[in-house]
RONU-619252 format. One record per residue: residue number from 1; x, y, z of N, C-alpha, C, O in turn. Coordinates in steps of 0.001 Angstrom, whole numbers. Each point is the difference from the previous one (the first is absolute). Example, Ala and Ser with C-alpha at 12.3 -4.5 7.8 and 13.67 -1.06 7.14 Angstrom:
BEGIN
{marmar=1 | npx=13190 | npy=-5690 | npz=7800 | capx=-890 | capy=1190 | capz=0 | cpx=900 | cpy=1200 | cpz=0 | opx=1036 | opy=-19 | opz=665}
{marmar=2 | npx=-1386 | npy=1069 | npz=-1385 | capx=820 | capy=1190 | capz=60 | cpx=-770 | cpy=1090 | cpz=730 | opx=509 | opy=1108 | opz=169}
This chain:
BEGIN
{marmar=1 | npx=24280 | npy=18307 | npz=-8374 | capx=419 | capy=-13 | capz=1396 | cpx=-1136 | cpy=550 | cpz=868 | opx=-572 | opy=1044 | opz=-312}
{marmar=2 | npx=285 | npy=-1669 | npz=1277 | capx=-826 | capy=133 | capz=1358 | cpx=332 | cpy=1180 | cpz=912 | opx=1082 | opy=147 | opz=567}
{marmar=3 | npx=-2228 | npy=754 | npz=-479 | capx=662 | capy=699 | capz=1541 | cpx=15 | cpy=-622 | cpz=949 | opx=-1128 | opy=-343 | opz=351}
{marmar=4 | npx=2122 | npy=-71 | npz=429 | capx=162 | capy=-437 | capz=1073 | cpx=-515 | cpy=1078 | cpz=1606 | opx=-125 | opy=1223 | opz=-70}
{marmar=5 | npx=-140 | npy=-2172 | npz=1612 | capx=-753 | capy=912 | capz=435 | cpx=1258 | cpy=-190 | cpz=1137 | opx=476 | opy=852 | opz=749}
{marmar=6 | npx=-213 | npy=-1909 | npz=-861 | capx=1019 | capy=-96 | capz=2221 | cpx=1444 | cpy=-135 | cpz=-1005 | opx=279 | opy=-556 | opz=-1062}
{marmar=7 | npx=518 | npy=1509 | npz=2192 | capx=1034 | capy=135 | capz=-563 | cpx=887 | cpy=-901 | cpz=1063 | opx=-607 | opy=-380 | opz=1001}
{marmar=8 | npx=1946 | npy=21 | npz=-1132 | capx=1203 | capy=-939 | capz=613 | cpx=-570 | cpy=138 | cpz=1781 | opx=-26 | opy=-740 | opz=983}
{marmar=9 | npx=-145 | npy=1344 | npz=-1127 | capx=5 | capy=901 | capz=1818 | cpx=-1518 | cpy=-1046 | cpz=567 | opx=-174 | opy=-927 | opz=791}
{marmar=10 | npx=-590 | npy=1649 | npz=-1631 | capx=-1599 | capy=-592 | capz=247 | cpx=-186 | cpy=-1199 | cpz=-565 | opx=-1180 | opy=-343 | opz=-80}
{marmar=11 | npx=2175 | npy=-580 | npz=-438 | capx=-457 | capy=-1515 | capz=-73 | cpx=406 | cpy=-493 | cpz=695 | opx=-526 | opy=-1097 | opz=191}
{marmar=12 | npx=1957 | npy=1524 | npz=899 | capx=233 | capy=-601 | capz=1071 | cpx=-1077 | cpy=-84 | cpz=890 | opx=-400 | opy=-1076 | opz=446}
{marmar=13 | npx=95 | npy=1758 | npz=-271 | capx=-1026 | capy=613 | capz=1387 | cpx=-1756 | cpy=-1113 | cpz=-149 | opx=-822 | opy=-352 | opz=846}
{marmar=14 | npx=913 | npy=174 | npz=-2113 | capx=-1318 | capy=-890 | capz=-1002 | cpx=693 | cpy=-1557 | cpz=631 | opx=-597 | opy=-731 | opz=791}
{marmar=15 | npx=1451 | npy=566 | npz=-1144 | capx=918 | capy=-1780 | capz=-448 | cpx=460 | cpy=403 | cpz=1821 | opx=973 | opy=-747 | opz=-109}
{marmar=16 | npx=-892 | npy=1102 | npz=1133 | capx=-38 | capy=52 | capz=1273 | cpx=-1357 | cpy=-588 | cpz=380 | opx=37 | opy=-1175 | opz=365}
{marmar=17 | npx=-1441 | npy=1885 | npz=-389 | capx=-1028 | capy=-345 | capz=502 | cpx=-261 | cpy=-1498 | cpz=-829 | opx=-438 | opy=-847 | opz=779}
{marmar=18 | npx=589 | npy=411 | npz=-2002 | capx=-938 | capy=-1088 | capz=-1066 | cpx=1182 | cpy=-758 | cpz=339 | opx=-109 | opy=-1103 | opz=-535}
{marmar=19 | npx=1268 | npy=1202 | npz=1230 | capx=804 | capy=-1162 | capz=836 | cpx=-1337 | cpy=-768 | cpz=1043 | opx=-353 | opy=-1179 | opz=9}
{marmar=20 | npx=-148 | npy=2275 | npz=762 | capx=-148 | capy=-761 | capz=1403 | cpx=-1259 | cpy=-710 | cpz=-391 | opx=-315 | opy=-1060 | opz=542}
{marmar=21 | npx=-672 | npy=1832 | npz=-1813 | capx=-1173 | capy=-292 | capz=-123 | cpx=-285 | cpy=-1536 | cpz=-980 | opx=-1079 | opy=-575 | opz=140}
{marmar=22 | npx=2033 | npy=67 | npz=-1011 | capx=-160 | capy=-618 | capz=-1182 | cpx=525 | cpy=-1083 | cpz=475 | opx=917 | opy=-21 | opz=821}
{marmar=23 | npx=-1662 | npy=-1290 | npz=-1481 | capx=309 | capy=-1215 | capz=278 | cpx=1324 | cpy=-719 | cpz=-921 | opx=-278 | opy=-382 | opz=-1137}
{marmar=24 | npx=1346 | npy=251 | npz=1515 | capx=1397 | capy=-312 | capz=-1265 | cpx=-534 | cpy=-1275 | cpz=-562 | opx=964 | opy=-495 | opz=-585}
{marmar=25 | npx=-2086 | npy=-371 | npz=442 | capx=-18 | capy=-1409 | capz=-100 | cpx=-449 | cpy=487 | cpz=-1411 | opx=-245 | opy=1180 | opz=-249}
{marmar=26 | npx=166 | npy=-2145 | npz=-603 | capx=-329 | capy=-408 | capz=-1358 | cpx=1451 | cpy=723 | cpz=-839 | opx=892 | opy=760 | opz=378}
{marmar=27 | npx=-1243 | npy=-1514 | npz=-1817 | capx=920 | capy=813 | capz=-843 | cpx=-140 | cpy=1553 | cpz=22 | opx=-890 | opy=811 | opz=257}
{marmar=28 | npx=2393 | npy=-781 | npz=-708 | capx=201 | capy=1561 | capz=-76 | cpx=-711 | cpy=762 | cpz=-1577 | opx=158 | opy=-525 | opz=-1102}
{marmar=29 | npx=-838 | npy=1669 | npz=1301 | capx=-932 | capy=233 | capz=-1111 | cpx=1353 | cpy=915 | cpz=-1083 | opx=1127 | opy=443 | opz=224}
{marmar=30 | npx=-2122 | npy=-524 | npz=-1524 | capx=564 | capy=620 | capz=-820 | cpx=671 | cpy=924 | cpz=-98 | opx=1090 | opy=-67 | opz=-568}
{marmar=31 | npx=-1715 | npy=1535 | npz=1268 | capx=181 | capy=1219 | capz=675 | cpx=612 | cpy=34 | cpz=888 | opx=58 | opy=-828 | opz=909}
{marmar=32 | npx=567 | npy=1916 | npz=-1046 | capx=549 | capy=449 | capz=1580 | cpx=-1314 | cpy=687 | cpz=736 | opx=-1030 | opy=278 | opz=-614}
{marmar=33 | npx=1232 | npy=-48 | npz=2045 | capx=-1176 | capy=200 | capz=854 | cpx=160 | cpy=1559 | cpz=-104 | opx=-1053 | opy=638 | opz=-33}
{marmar=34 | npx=1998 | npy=-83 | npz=-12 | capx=403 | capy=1324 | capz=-612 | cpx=-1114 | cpy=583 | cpz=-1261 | opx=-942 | opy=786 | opz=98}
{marmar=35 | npx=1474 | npy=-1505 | npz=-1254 | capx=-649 | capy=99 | capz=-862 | cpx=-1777 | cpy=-223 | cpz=-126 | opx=-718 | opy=820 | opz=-571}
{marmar=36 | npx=241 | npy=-2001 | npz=1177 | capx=-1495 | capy=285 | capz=287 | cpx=-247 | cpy=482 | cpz=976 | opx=-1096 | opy=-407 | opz=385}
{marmar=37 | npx=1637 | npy=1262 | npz=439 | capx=-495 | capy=986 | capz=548 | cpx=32 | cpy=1308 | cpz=-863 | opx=-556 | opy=1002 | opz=450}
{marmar=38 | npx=1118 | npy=-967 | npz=-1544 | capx=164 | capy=1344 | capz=-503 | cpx=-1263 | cpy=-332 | cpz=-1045 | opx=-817 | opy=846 | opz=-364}
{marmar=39 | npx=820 | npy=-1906 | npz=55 | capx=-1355 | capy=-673 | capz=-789 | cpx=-1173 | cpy=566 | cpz=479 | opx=-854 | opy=690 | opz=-557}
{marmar=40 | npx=966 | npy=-1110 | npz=1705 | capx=-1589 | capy=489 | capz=413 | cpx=-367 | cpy=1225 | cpz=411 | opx=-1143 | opy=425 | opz=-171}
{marmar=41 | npx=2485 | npy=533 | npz=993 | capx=102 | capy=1368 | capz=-68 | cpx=-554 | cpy=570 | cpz=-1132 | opx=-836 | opy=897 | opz=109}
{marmar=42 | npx=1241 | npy=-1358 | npz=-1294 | capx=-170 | capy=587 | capz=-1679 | cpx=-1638 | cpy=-52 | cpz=399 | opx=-645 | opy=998 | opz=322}
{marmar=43 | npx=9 | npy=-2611 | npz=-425 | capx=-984 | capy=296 | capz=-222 | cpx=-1271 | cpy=571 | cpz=758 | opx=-1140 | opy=119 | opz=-450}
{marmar=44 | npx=1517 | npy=138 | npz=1449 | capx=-408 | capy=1029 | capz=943 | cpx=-237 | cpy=1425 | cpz=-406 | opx=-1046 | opy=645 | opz=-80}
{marmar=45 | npx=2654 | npy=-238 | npz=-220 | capx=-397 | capy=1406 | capz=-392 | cpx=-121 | cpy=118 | cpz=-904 | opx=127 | opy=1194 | opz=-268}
{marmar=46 | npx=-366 | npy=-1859 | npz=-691 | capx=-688 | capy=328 | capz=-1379 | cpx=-1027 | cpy=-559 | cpz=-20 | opx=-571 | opy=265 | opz=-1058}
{marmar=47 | npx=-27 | npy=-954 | npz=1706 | capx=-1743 | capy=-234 | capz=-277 | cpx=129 | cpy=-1395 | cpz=-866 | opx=-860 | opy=-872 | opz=126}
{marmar=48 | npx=1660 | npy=759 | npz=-756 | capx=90 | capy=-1597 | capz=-1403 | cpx=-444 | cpy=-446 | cpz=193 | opx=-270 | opy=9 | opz=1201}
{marmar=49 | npx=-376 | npy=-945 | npz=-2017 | capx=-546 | capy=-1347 | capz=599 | cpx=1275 | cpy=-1096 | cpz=-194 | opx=954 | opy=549 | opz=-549}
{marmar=50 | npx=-779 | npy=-1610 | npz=790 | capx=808 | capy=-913 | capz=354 | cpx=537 | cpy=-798 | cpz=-1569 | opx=1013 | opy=-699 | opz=-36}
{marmar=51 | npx=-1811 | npy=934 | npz=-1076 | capx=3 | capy=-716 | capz=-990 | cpx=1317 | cpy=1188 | cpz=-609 | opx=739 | opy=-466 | opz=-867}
{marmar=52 | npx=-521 | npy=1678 | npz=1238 | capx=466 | capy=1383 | capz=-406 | cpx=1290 | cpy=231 | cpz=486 | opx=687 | opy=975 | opz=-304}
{marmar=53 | npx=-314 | npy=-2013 | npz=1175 | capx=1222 | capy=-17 | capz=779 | cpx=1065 | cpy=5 | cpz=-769 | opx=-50 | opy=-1071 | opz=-605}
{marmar=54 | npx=1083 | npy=1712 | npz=239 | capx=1081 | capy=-302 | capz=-599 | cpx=1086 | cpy=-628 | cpz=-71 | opx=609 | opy=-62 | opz=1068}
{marmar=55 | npx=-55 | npy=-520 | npz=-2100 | capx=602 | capy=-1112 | capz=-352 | cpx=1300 | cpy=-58 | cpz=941 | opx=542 | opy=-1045 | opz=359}
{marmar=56 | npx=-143 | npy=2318 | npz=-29 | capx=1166 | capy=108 | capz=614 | cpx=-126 | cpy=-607 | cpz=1665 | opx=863 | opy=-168 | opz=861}
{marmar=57 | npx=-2180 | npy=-39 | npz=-864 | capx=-259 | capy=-805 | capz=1783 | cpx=-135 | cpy=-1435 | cpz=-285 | opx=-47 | opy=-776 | opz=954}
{marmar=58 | npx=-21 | npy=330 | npz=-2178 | capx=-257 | capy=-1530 | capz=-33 | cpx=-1439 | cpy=-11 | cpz=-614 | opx=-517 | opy=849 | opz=-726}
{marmar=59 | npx=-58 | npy=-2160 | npz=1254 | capx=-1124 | capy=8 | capz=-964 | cpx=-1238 | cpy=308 | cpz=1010 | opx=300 | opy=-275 | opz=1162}
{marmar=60 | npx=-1127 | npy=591 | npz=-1265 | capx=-1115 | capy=868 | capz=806 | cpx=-542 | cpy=-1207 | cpz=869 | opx=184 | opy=115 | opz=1212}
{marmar=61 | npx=-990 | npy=-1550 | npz=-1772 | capx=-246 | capy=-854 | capz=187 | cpx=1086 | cpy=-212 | cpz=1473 | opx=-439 | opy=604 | opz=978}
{marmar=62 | npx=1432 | npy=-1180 | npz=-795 | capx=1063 | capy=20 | capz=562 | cpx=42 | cpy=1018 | cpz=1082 | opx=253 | opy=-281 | opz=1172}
{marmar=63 | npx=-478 | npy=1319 | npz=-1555 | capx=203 | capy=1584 | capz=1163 | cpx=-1376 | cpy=-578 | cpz=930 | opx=196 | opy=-210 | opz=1197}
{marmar=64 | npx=-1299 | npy=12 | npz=-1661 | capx=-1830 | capy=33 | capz=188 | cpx=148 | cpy=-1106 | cpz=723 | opx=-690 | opy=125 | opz=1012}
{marmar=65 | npx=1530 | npy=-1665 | npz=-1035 | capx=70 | capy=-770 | capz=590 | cpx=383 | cpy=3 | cpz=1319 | opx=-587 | opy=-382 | opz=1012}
{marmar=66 | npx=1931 | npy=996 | npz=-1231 | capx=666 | capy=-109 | capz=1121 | cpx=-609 | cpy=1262 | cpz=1010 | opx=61 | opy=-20 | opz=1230}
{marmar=67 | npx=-584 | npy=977 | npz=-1956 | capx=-1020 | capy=1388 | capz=932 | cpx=-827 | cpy=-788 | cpz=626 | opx=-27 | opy=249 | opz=1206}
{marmar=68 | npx=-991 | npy=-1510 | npz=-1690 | capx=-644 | capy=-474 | capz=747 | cpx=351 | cpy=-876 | cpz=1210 | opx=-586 | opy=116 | opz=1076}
{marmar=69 | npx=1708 | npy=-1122 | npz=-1336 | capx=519 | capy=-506 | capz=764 | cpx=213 | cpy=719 | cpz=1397 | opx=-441 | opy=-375 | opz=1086}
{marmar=70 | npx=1065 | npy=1272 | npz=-1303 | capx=320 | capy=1062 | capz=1244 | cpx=-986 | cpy=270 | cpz=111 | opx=-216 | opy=-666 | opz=1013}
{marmar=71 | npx=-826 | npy=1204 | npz=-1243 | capx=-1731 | capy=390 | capz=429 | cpx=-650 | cpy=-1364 | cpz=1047 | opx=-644 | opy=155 | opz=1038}
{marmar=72 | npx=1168 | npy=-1908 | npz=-1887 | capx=-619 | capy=-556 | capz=990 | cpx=515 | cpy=-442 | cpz=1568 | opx=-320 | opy=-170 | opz=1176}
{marmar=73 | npx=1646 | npy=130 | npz=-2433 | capx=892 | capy=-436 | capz=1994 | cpx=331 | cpy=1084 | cpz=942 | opx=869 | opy=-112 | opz=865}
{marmar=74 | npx=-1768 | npy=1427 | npz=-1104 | capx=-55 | capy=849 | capz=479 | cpx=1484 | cpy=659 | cpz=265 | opx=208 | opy=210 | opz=1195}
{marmar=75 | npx=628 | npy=75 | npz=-1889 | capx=1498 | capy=539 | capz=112 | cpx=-109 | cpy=1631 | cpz=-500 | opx=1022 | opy=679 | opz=92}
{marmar=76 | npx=-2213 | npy=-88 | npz=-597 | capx=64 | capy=1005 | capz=11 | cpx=-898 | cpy=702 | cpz=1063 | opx=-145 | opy=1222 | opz=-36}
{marmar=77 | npx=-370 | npy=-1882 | npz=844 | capx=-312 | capy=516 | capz=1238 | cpx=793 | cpy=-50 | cpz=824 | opx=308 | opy=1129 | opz=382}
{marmar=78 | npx=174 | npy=-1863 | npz=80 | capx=1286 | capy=-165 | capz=662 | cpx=969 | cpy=1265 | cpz=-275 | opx=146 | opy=930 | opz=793}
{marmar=79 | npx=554 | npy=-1060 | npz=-2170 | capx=735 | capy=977 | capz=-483 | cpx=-716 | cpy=1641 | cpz=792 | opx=608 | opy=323 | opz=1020}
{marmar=80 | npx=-1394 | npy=315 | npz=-1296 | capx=-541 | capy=622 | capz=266 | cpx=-67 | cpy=61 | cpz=1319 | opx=-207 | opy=1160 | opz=356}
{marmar=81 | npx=295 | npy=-1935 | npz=559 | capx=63 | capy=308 | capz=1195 | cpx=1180 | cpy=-165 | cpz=572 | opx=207 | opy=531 | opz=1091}
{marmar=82 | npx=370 | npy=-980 | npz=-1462 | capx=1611 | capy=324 | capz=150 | cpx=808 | cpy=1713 | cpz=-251 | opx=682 | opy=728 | opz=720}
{marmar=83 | npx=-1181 | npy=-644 | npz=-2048 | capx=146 | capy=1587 | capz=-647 | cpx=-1023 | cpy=1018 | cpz=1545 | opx=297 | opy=1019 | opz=624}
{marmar=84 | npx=-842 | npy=-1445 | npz=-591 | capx=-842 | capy=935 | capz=1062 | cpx=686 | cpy=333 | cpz=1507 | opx=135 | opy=1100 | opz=535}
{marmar=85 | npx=120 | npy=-1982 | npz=-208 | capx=1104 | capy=-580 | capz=1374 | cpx=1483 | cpy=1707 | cpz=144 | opx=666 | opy=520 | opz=895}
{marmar=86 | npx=-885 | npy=-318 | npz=-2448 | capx=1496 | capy=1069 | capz=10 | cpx=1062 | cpy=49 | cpz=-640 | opx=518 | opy=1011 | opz=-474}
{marmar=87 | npx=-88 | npy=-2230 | npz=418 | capx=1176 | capy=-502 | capz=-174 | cpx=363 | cpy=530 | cpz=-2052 | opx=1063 | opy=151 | opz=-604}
{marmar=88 | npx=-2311 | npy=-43 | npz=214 | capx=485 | capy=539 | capz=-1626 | cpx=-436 | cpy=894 | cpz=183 | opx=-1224 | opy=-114 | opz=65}
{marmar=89 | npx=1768 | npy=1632 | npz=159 | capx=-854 | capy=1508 | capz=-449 | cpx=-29 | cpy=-3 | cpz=-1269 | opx=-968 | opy=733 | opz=-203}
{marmar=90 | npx=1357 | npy=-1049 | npz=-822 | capx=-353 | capy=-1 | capz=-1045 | cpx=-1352 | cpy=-507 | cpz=-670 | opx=-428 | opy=188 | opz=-1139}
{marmar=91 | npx=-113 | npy=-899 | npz=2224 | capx=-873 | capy=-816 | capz=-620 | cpx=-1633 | cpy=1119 | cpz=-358 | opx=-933 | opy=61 | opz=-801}
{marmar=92 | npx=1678 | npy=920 | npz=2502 | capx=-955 | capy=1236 | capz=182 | cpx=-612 | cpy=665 | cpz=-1107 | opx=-1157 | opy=298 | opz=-296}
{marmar=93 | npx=2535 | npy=-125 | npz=-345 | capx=87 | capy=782 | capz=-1375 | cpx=-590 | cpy=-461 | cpz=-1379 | opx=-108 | opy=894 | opz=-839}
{marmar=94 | npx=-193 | npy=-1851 | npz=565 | capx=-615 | capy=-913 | capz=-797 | cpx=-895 | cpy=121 | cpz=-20 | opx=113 | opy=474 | opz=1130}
{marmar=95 | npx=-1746 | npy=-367 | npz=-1428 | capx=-1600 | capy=-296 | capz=-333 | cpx=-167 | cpy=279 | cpz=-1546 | opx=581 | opy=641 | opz=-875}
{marmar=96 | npx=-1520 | npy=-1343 | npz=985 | capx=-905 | capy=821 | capz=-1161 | cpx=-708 | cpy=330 | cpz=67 | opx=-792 | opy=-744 | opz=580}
{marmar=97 | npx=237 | npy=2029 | npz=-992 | capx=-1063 | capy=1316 | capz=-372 | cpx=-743 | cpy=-705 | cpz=-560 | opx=310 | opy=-386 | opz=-1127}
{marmar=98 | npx=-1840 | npy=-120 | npz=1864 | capx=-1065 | capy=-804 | capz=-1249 | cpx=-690 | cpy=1291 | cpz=-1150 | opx=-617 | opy=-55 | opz=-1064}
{marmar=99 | npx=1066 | npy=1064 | npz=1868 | capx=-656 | capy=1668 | capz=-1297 | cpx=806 | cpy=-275 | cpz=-1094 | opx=-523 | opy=-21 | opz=-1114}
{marmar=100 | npx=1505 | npy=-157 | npz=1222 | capx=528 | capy=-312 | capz=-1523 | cpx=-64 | cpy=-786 | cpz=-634 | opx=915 | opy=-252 | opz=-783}
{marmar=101 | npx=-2016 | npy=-463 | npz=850 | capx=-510 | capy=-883 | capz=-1209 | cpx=-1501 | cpy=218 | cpz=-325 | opx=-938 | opy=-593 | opz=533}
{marmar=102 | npx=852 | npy=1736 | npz=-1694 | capx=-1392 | capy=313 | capz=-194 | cpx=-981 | cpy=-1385 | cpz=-31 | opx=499 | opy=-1106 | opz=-207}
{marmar=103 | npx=-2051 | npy=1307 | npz=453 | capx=-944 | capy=-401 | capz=98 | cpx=-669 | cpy=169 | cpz=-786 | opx=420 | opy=1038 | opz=-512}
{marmar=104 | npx=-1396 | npy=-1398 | npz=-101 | capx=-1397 | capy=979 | capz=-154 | cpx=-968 | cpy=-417 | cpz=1343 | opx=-138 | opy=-1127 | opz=475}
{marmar=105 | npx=-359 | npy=2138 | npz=-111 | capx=-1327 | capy=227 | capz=646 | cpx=-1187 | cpy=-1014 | cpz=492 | opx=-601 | opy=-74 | opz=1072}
{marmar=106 | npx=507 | npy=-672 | npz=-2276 | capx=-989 | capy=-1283 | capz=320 | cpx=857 | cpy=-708 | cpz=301 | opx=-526 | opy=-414 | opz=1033}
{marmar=107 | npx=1573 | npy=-163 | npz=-1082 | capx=1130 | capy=-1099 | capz=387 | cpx=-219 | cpy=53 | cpz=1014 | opx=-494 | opy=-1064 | opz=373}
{marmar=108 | npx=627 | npy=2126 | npz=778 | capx=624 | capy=723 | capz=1378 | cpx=-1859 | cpy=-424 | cpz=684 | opx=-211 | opy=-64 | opz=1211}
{marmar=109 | npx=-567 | npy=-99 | npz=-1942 | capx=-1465 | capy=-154 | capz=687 | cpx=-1060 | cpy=1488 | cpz=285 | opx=-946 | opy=240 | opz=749}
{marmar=110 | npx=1482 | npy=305 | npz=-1483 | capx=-571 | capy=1404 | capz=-406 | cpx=-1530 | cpy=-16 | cpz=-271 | opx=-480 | opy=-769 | opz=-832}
{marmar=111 | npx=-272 | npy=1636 | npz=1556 | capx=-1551 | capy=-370 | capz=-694 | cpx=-229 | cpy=967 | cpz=-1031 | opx=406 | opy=1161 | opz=44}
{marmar=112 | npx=-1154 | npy=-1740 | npz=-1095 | capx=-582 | capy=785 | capz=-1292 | cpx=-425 | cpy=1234 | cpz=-25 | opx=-638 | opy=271 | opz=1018}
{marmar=113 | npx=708 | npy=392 | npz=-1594 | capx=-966 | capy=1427 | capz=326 | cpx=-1420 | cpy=49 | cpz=-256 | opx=-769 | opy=637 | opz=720}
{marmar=114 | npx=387 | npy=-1330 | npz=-1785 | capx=-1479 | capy=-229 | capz=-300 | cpx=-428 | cpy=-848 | cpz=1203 | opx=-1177 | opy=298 | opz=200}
{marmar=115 | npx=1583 | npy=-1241 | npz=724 | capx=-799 | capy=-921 | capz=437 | cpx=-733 | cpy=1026 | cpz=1288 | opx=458 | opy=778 | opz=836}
{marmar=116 | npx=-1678 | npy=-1209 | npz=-1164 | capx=-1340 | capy=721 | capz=930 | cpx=147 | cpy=-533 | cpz=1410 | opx=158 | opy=-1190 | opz=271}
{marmar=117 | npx=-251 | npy=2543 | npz=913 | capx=-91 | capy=-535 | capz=845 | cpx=-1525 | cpy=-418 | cpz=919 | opx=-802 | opy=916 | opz=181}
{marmar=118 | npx=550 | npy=-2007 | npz=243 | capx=-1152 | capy=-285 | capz=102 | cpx=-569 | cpy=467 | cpz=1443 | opx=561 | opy=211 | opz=1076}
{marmar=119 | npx=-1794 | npy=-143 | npz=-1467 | capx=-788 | capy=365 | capz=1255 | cpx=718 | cpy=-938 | cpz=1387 | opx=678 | opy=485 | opz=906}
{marmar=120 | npx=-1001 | npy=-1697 | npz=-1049 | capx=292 | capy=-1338 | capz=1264 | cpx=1429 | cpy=853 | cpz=251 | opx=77 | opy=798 | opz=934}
{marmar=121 | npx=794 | npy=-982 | npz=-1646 | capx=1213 | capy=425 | capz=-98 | cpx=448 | cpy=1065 | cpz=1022 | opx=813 | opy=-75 | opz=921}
{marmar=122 | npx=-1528 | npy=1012 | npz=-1326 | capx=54 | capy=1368 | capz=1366 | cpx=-452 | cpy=-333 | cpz=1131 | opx=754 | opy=61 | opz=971}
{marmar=123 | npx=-1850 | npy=-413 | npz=-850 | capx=-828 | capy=-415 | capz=912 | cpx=849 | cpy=-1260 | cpz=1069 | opx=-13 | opy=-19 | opz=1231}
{marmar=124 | npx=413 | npy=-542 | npz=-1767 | capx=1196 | capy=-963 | capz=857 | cpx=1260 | cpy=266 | cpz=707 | opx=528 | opy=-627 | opz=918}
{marmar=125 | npx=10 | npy=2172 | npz=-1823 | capx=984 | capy=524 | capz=758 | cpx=-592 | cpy=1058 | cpz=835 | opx=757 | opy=926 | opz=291}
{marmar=126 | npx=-1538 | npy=-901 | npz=-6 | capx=-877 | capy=1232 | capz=1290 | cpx=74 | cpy=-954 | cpz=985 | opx=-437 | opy=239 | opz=1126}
């Protein structure tokens, strides 16, 4: 079993705004919109990669599809600006902390400790 993140209260307030924002045309998907939203919540705050998604959301492929879909027809911008407007305080309450997903150092663009700093180098920031 999944931790779940929006409870009865806070999926109304979610399925209120992704009313005004989402296009009803095409077939109806596998998922409930409930459910890949808790999909992608998951993989948010756990860092996963998408292949890591669990079985209990459907199949990842499927979640990654339809995430993109909404990425192109732009419905999660929209969404988002709807949530902003007021109308969900809950939505307030929601982020994710990018600190909680360790790094290492060079990932983040960290410079080396050995690398020499050069003459030109100084001389350019004067």
């Amino acid at each position: 079993m999944v931790r779940r993140i929006l409870s009865d209260k806070g999926w109304k307030q979610f399925e209120d705004a992704l009313a005004m924002v989402q296009d009803p045309r095409g077939a109806p998907p596998d998922l409930s919109a409930r459910e890949f939203l808790e999909a992608v919540l998951y993989l948010a705050r756990t860092g996963a990669p998408w292949r890591d998604l669990p079985v209990e959301f459907g199949t990842w492929i499927s979640v990654y599809m339809r995430f993109r879909r909404w990425e192109e027809s732009g419905v999660w911008r929209k969404m988002w600006e709807v949530l902003q407007q007021g109308a969900t305080p809950l939505a307030l309450q929601l982020f994710v902390d990018s600190t909680s997903i360790p790094v290492h150092p060079h990932a983040a663009g960290a410079r080396k400790k050995t690398a020499r700093i050069r003459l030109s180098d100084v001389r350019a920031a004067d």
